[in-house]
N, C-alpha and C positions, 0 to 999 in steps of 0.2 A: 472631756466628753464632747465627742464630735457628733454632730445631727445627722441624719440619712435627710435629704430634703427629693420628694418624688412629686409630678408636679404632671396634668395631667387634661385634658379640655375635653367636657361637653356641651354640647348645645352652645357652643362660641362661648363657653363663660371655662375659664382657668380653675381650679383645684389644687391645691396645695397640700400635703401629707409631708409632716416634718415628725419624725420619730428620732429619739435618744433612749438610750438606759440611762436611769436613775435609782436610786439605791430604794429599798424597800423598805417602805414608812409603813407603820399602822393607817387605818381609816381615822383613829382618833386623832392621829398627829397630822395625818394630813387635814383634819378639820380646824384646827388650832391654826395650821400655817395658813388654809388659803381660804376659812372660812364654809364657802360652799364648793363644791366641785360636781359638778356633772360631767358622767359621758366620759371620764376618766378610766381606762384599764392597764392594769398591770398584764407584762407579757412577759410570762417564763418558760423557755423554751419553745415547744411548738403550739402549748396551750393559752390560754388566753383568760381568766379570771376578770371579773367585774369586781372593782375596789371598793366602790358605794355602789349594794344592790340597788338604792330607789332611783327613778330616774323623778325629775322634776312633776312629769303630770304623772305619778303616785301620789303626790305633794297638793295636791287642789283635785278639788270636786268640783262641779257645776252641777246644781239640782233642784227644782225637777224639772227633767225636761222628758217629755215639752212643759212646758210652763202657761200658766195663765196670766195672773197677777205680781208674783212674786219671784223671783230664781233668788238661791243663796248660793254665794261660794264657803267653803271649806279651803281654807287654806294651812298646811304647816310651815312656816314658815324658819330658816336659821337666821333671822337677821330681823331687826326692828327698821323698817324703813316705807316708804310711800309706795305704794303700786297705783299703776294709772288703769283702770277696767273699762275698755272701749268696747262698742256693737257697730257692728258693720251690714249694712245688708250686702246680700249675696251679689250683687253687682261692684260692692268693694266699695260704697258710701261710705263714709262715717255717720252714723246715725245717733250717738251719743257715747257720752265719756264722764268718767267720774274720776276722781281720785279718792285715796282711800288709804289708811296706815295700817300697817300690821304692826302688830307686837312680834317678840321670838317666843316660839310656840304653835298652839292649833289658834286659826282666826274665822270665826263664823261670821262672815258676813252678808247682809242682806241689802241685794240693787234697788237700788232707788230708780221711781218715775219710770216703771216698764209700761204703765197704762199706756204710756205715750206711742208707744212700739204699737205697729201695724201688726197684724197675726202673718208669718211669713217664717224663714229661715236665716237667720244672722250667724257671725262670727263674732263670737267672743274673745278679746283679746286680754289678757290680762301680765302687764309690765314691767318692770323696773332693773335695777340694774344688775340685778342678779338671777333675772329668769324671764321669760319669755315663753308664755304659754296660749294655747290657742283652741279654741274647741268650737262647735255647730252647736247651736239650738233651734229648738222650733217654738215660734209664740205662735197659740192658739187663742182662741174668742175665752 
């Protein structure tokens, strides 16, 4: 199995697109071998099929926002492991950081110490080594 490697610059920053054929696994079998996968498709001829319909932020909520006191995340999670949940105000601060465990499964969980947050617009970042996700809120009075 030899790679097509196509490789490609904008904005002065390089791109890389490396495609092979590989043989055609289930979803279930490829969640056994690589655990989680995103962003994965299969390409059969000129069509193109999505191999895991969810993409990651299917997978997490942030709510409600706006918010006053309280935001919770929803998260489903494939893996028992640590996410780290940062806010950033919109000039790209770090304005606080939690860490926090998931179980595998759905994880309700609810931010601590938002009183501390200014009423304004933040980035919500949420962590670890198997996802990287990112959303806006608004805290209000």
């Amino acid at each position: 199995m030899r790679p097509h490697v196509e490789n490609a610059a904008f904005d002065n920053k390089i791109s890389r697109t490396i495609s092979f054929t590989v043989p055609v696994i289930s979803p279930e079998e490829l969640k056994k071998l690589c655990g989680f996968v995103q962003g994965l498709n299969i390409v059969k001829g000129k069509s193109q099929k999505s191999l895991l319909p969810r993409s990651i932020d299917d997978n997490i909520t942030v709510y409600p926002n706006p918010f006053s006191r309280e935001l919770k995340l929803n998260i489903n999670s494939s893996f028992i492991e640590n996410v780290t949940v940062s806010f950033y105000h919109v000039n790209g601060q770090l304005v606080s950081t939690q860490e926090m465990e998931l179980i595998q499964g759905q994880n309700n969980l609810n931010i601590r110490n938002t009183d501390q947050l200014l009423p304004g617009l933040y980035l919500v970042s949420v962590m670890s080594d198997n996802m990287n996700f990112k959303t806006k809120v608004l805290k209000i009075e």
